[in-house]
C-alpha positions as CSV (number, residue, x, y, z in Angstrom):
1,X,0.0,0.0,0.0
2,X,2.3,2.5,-1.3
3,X,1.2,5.9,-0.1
4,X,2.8,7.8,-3.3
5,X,1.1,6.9,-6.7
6,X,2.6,7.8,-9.7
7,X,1.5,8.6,-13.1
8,X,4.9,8.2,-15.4
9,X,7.7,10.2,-13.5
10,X,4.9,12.6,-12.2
11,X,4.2,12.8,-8.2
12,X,0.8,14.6,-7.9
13,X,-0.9,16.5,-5.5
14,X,1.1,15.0,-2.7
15,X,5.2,14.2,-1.9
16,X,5.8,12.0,1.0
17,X,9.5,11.8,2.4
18,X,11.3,10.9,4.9
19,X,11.7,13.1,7.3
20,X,15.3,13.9,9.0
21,X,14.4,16.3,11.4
22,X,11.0,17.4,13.9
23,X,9.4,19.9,10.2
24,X,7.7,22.7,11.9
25,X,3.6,23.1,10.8
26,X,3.7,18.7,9.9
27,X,1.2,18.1,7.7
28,X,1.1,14.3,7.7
29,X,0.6,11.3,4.8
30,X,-2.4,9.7,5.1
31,X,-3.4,7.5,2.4
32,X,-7.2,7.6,1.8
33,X,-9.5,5.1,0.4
34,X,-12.8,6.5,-0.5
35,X,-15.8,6.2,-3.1
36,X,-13.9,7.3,-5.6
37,X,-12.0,4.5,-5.0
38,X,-14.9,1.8,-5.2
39,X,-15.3,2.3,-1.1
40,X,-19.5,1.6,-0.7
41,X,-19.8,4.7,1.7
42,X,-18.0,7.4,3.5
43,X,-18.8,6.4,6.8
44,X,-16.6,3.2,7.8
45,X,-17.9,1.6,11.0
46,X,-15.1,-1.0,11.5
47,X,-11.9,-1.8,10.1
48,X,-9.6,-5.2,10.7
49,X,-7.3,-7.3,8.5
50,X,-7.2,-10.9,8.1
51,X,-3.8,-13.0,7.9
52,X,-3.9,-13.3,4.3
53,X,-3.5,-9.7,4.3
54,X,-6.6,-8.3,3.3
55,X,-8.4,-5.2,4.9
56,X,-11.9,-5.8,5.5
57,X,-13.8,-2.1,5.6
58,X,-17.3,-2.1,7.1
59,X,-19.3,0.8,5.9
60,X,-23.1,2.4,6.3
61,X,-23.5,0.7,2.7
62,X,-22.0,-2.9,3.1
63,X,-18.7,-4.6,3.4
64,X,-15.5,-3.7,1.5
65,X,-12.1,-5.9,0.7
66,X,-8.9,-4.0,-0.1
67,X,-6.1,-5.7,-1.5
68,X,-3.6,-2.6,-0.9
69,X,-4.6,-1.7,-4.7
70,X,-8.3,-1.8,-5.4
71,X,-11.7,-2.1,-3.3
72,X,-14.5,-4.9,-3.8
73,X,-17.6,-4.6,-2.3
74,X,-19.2,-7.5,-0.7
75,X,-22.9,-8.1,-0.9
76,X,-25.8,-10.6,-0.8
77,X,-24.3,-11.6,-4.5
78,X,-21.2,-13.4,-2.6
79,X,-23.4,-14.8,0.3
80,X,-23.4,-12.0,2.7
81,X,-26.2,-10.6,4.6
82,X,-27.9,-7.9,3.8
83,X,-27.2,-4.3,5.1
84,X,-24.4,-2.0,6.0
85,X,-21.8,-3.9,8.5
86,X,-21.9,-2.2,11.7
87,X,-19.1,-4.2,13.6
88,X,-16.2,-6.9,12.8
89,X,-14.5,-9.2,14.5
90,X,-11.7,-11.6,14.0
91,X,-12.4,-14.9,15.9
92,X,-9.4,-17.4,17.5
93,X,-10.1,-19.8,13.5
94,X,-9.1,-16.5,11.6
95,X,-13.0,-16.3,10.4
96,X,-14.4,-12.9,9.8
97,X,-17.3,-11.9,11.4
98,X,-19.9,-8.9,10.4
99,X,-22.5,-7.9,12.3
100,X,-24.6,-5.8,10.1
101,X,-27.2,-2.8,10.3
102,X,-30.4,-4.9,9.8
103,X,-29.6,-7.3,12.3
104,X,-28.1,-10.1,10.6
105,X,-24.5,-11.6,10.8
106,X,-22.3,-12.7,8.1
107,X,-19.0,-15.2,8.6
108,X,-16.5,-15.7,6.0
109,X,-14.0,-18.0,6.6
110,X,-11.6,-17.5,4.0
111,X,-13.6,-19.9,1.0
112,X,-17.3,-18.8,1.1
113,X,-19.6,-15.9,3.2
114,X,-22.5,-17.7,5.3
115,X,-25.3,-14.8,6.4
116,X,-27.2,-15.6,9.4
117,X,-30.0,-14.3,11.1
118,X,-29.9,-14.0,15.0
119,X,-33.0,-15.2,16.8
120,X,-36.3,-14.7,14.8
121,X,-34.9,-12.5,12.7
122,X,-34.1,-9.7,15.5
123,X,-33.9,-6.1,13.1
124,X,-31.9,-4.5,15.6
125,X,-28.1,-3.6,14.5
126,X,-25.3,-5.3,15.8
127,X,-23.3,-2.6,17.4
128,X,-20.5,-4.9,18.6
129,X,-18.9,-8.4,18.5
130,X,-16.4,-9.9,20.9
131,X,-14.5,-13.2,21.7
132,X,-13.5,-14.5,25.0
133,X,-11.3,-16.6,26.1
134,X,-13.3,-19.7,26.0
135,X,-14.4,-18.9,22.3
136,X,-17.9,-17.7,23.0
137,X,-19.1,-15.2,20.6
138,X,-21.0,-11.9,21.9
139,X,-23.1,-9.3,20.5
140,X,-24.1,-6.3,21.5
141,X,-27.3,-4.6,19.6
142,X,-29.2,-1.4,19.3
143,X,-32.3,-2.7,20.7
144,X,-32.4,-6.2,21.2
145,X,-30.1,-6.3,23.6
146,X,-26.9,-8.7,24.6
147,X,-26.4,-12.2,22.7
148,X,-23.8,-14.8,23.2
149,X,-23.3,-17.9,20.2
150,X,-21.2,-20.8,21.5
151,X,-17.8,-21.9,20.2
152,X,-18.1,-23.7,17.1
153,X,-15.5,-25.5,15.0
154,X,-17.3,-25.3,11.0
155,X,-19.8,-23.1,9.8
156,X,-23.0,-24.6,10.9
157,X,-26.8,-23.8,8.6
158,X,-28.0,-21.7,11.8
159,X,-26.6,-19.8,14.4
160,X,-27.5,-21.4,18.2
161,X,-27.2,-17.5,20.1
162,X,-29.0,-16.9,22.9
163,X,-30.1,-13.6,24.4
164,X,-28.9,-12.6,27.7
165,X,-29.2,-10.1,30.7
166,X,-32.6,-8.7,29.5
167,X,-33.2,-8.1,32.7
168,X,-30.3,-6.5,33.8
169,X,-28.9,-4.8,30.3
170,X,-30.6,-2.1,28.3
171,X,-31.7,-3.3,24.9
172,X,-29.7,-0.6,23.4
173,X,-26.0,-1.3,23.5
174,X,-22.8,0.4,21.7
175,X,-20.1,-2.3,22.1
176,X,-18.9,-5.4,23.7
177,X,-15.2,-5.4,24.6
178,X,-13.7,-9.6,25.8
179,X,-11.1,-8.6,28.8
180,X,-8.4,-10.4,29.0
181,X,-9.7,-12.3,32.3
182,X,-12.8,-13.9,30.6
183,X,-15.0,-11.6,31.6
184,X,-17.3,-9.4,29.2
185,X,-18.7,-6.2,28.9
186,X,-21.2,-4.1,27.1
187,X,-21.6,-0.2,26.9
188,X,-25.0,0.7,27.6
189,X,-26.7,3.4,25.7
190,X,-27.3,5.3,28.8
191,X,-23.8,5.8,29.2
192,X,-22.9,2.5,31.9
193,X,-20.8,-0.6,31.4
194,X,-21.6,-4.0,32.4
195,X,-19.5,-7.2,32.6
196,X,-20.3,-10.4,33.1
197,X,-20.3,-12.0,36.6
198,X,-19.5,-15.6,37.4
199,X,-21.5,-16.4,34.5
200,X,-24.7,-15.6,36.3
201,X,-25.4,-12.5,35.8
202,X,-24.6,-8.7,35.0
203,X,-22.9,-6.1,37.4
204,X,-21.6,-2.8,37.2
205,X,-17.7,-2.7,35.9
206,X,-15.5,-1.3,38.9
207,X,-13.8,1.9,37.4
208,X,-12.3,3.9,40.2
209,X,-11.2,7.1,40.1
210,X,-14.1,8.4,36.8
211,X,-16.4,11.0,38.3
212,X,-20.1,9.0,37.4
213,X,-20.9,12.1,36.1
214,X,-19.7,11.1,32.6
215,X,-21.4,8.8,30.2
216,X,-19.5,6.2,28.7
217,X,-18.9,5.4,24.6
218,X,-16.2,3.4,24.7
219,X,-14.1,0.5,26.5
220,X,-11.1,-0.6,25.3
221,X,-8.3,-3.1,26.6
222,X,-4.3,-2.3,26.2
223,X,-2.1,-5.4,25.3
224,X,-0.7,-4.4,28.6
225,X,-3.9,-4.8,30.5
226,X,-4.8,-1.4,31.0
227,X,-8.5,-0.6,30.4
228,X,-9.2,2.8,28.6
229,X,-12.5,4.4,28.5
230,X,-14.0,7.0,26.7
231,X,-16.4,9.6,27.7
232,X,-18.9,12.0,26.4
233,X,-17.5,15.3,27.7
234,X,-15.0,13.7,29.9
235,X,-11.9,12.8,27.5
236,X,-10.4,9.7,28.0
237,X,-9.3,7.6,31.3
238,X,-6.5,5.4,31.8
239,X,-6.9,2.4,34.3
240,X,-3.8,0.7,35.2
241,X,-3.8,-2.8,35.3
242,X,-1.2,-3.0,38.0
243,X,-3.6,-0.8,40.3
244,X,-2.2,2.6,40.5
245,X,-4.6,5.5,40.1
246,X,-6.4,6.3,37.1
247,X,-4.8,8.9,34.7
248,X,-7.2,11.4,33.2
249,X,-6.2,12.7,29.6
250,X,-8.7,15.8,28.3
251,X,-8.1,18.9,26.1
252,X,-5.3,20.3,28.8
253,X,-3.8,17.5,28.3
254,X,-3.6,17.3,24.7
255,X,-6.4,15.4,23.6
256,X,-8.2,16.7,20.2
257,X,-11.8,16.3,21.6
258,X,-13.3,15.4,25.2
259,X,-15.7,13.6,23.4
260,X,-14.1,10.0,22.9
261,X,-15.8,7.9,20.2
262,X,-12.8,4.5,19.5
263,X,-9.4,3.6,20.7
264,X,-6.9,1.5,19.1
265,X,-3.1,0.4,19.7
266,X,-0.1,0.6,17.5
267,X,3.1,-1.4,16.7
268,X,4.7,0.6,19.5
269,X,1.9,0.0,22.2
270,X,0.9,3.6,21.8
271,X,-2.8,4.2,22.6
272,X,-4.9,6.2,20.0
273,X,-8.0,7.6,20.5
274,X,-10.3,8.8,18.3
275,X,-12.9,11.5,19.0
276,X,-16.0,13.3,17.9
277,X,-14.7,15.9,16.8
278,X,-11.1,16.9,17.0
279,X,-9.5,13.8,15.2
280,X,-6.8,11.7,16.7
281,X,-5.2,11.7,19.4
282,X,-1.8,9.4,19.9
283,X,-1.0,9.2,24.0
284,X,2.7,7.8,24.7
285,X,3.3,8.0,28.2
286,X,3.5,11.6,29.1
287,X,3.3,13.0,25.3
288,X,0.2,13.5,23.3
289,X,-0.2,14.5,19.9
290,X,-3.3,15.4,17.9
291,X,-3.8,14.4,14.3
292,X,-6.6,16.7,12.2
293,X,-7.1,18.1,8.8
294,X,-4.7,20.8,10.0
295,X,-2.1,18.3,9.5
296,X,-3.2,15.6,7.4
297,X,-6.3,14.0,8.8
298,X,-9.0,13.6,6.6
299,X,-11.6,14.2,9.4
300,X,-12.6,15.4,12.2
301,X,-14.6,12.5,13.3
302,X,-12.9,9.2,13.9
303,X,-15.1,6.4,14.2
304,X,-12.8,3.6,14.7
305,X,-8.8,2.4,14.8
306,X,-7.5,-0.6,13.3
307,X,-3.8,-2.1,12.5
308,X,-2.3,-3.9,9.7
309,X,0.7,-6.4,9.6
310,X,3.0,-3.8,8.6
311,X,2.5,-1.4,11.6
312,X,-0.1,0.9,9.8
313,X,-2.9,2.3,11.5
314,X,-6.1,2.1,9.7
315,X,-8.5,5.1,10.5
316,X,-12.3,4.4,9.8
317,X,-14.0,8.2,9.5
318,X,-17.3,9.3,9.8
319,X,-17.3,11.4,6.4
320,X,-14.4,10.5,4.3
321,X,-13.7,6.4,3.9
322,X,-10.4,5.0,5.1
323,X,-7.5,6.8,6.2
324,X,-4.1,4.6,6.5
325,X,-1.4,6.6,8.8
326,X,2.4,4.9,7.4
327,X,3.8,6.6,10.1
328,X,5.6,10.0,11.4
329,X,8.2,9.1,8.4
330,X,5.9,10.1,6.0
331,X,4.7,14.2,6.0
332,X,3.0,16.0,3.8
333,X,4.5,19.0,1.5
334,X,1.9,21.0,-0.4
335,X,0.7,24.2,-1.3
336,X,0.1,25.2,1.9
337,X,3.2,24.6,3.1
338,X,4.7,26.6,0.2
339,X,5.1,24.2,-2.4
340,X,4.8,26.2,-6.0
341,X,2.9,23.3,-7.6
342,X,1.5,20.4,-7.0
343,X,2.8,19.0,-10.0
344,X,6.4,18.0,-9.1
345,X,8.9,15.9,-11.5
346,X,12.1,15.9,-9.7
347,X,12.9,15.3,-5.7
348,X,16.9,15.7,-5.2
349,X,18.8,15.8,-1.0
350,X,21.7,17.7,-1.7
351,X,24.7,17.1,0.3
352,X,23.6,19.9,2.9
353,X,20.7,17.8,3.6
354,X,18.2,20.3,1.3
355,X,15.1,19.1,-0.5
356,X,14.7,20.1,-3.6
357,X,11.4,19.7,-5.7
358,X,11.1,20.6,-9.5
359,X,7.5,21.5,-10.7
360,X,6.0,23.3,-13.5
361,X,6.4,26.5,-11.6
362,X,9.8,26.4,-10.3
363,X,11.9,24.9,-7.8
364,X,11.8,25.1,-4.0
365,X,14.3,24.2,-1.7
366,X,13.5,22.8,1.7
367,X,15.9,23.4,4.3
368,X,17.1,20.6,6.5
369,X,14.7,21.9,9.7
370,X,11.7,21.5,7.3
371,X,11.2,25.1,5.8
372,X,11.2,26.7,2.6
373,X,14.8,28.2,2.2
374,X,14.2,29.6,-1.3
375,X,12.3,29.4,-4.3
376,X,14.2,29.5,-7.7
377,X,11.5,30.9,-10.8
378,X,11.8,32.5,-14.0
379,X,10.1,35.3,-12.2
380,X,13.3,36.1,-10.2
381,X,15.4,36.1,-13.5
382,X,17.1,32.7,-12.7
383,X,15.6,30.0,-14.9
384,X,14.6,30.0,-18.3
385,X,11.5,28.0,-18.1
386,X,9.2,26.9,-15.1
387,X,8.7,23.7,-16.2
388,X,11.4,21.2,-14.4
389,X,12.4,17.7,-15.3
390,X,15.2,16.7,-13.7
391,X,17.7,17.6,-11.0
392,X,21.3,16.5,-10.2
393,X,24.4,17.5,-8.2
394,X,27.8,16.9,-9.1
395,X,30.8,16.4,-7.8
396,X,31.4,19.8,-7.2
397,X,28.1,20.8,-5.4
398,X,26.2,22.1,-8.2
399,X,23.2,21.4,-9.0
400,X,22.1,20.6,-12.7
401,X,18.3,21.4,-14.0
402,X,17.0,20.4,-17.1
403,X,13.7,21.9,-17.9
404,X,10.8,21.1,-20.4
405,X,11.3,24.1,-22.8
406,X,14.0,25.7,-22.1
407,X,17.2,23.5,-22.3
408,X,19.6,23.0,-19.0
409,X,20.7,24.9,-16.6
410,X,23.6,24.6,-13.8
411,X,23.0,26.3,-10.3
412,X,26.0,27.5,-8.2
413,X,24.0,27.5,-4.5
414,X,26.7,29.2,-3.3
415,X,26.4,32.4,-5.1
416,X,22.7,31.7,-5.9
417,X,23.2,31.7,-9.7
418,X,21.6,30.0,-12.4
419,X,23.6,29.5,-16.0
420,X,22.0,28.6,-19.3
421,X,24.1,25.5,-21.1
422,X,23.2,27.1,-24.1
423,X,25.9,25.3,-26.3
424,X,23.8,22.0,-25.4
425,X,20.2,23.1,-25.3
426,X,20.5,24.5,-28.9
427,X,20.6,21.1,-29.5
428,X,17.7,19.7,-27.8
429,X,14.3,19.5,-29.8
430,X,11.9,22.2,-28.3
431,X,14.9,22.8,-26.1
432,X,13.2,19.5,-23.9
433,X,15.2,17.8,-21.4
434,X,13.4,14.1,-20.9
435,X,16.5,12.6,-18.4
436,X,19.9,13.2,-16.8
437,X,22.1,11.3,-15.3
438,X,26.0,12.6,-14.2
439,X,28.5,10.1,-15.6
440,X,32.5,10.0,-14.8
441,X,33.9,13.1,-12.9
442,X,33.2,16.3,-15.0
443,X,30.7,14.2,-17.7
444,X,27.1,14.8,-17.9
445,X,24.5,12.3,-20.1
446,X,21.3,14.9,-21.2
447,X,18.7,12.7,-22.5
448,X,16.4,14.4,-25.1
449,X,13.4,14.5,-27.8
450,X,16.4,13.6,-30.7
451,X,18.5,11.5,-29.0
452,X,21.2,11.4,-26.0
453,X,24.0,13.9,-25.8
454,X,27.5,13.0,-23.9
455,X,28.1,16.7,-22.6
456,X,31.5,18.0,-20.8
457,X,30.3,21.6,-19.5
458,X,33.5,23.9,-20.1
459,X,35.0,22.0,-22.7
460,X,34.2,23.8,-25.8
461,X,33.4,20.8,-27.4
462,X,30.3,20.0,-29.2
463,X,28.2,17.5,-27.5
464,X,28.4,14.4,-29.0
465,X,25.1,12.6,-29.6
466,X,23.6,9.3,-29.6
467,X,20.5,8.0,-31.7
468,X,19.5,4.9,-32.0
């Protein structure tokens, strides 16, 4: 999943680099996959990948498979139930499970999708699925309450689930969430969580230390065994699994939002939270950093936090599909950050550890703290043409440009000067440079409309040219 696409030797609309140095004003890469793309909605409920390596997408309009490369939408055609797929869950077998908007359930596992209906044909969405360690499925619904399906080796015609708690749940639940000690819980609509107890019953979770003045949205366990929950208006709380006090972490503390909507974990055990309304949040110990459109994010509104096999973190939104996150390596370099054009042919790091990036209106230079250093246009009297190709430094530090119209050009950065090769461009057609490439210690190869010229700047000598 590459997040820079190419079209020839053509970046557009976006560079992303690696990154040397902290770049004041980041603006981060996030690779989107939307409806243009073949995503069935904008709004992506759930996210996961399977072990072959697929991402399974669950959106307001059905289920979704991306292959890194292109999106296929899943539907009633391939065996799946109907309706948008509200929640997904990867079971201990490596099956795939979808709990849908109109109350049905789908499993795939890996050769053919089975669709289910759960008791007589509840209509209620299933708002969350969860394994335990015994291999009891449960799931939580938006009206029909809590249901649990026992472990089951193959695929069987119907699904033996079994409501439970209806006396002591609400019938409109948000989530489920397996702990690590076999227990289970359930986020109530009302803004309480439940978890299972002794397998006889429902009682309150014990969360010290959260004012009950907050409702709850989300539960969520660490690989480390802390328990994080989100609020409405609250932020996020930490509870340690080891006992110590529970750490608060609002808008003072760095958080994007205080309304907390998913969490998620990364490569590096980092806990992300996604919010309502002020994007993402990454918490590593002490530090916390926000991710928004200010700086890459395509949303506000984060409705859930997946990861793939490579480390990436897969960002369901509420308005704009699927946002992958490669990484603080990647950052974004636009227009607003002062790139001339989005159109951008050429990436050289000089030996200073500048940037530079030929476009069709110039070059700009990034220093090596993340800044624009200078810009080099026809406009300032230094190039003949706007249009770069290519860009190279020799031996010597300088830096050689070959343009689209207007033949090549060598840049002294030292006394800021641009000079025409007009003994080779004259004999370019249209004056087009279409490669370059430095050769043995003072030789140049300029590759061209007509053929490629062997070219020792300061020689006198006539290039010498090669057709084929």
């Amino acid at each position: 999943m590459s997040p820079i696409r190419s079209a020839g030797r053509c970046l557009v609309l976006t560079i992303a680099f690696l990154a040397a140095a902290q770049v004041s004003a980041q603006r981060y890469f996030f690779e989107q996959v939307g409806v243009d793309r073949g995503l069935p909605a904008s709004k992506v409920y759930a996210v996961l990948q399977d072990g072959y390596g697929t991402v399974w997408i669950g959106t307001e309009a059905g289920l979704a498979a991306y292959d890194g490369r292109q999106v296929r939408s899943i539907g009633t055609q391939d065996g799946a139930a109907p309706g948008g797929a509200r929640s997904l869950l990867l079971d201990r077998q490596g099956r795939l499970w979808v709990g849908h908007l109109d109350g049905g359930i789908t499993v795939h596992d890996g050769d053919r999708f089975q669709a289910y209906t759960v008791g007589e044909g509840m209509p209620s969405a299933v708002t969350g699925l969860a394994e335990d360690v015994n291999g009891t499925i449960w799931l939580a619904t938006a009206g029909s309450g809590a249901w649990r399906i026992p472990p089951m080796e193959d695929l069987p015609t119907t699904l033996a689930a079994t409501r439970v708690g209806a006396s002591e749940l609400r019938d409109k639940l948000l989530g489920a969430c397996a702990l690590k000690d076999g227990r289970s819980c359930f986020v109530e609509d009302g803004g309480t969580i439940l978890v299972t107890r002794d397998g006889t019953g429902f009682e309150p979770l014990d969360m010290p230390g959260i004012p009950q003045v907050f409702r709850f949205t989300a539960l969520f366990q660490h690989s480390s065994g802390d328990l994080w929950v989100g609020t409405i208006g609250g932020g996020a709380f930490r509870l340690p699994a080891n006992g110590a006090p529970t750490v608060r972490y609002d808008i003072p503390a760095g958080l994007g939002s205080e309304t907390v909507f998913c969490f998620g974990e990364d490569a590096r055990q980092r806990t992300w939270v996604g919010t309502l309304d002020g994007g993402l949040s990454c918490i590593d110990g002490d530090e916390v950093r926000t991710f928004d459109p200010r700086n890459g994010l395509h949303t506000s509104f984060v409705r859930c936090i997946g990861r793939d096999r490579e480390g990436n973190l897969l960002i369901g939104t509420n308005d704009n599909g699927l946002d992958i996150f490669k990484g603080e390596r990647f950052v974004s370099f636009g227009e607003p950050d002062g790139l001339a054009d989005p159109r951008v042919w050429a990436v050289l790091e000089d030996r200073q550890g500048s940037t530079w990036f030929g476009t069709d209106n110039g070059i700009v230079v990034l220093g090596r703290k993340g800044s624009v250093d200078r810009t080099i246009t026809v406009q300032d009297g230094q190039l003949t043409s706007n249009f770069i190709r290519s860009l190279k430094e020799d031996q010597n530090g300088r830096i050689w440009i070959g343009t689209d119209n207007g033949g090549l050009l060598q840049y002294d950065p030292r006394s800021g000067r641009a000079v025409p090769q007009t003994e080779l461009s004259f004999t370019l057609a249209e004056q087009k440079v279409t490669a370059l490439e430095l050769g043995q210690p003072g030789e140049l190869w300029v590759g061209g409309l007509n053929g490629v010229r062997r070219y020792i700047p300061g020689s006198g000598t006539v290039p010498t040219i090669y057709t084929v």
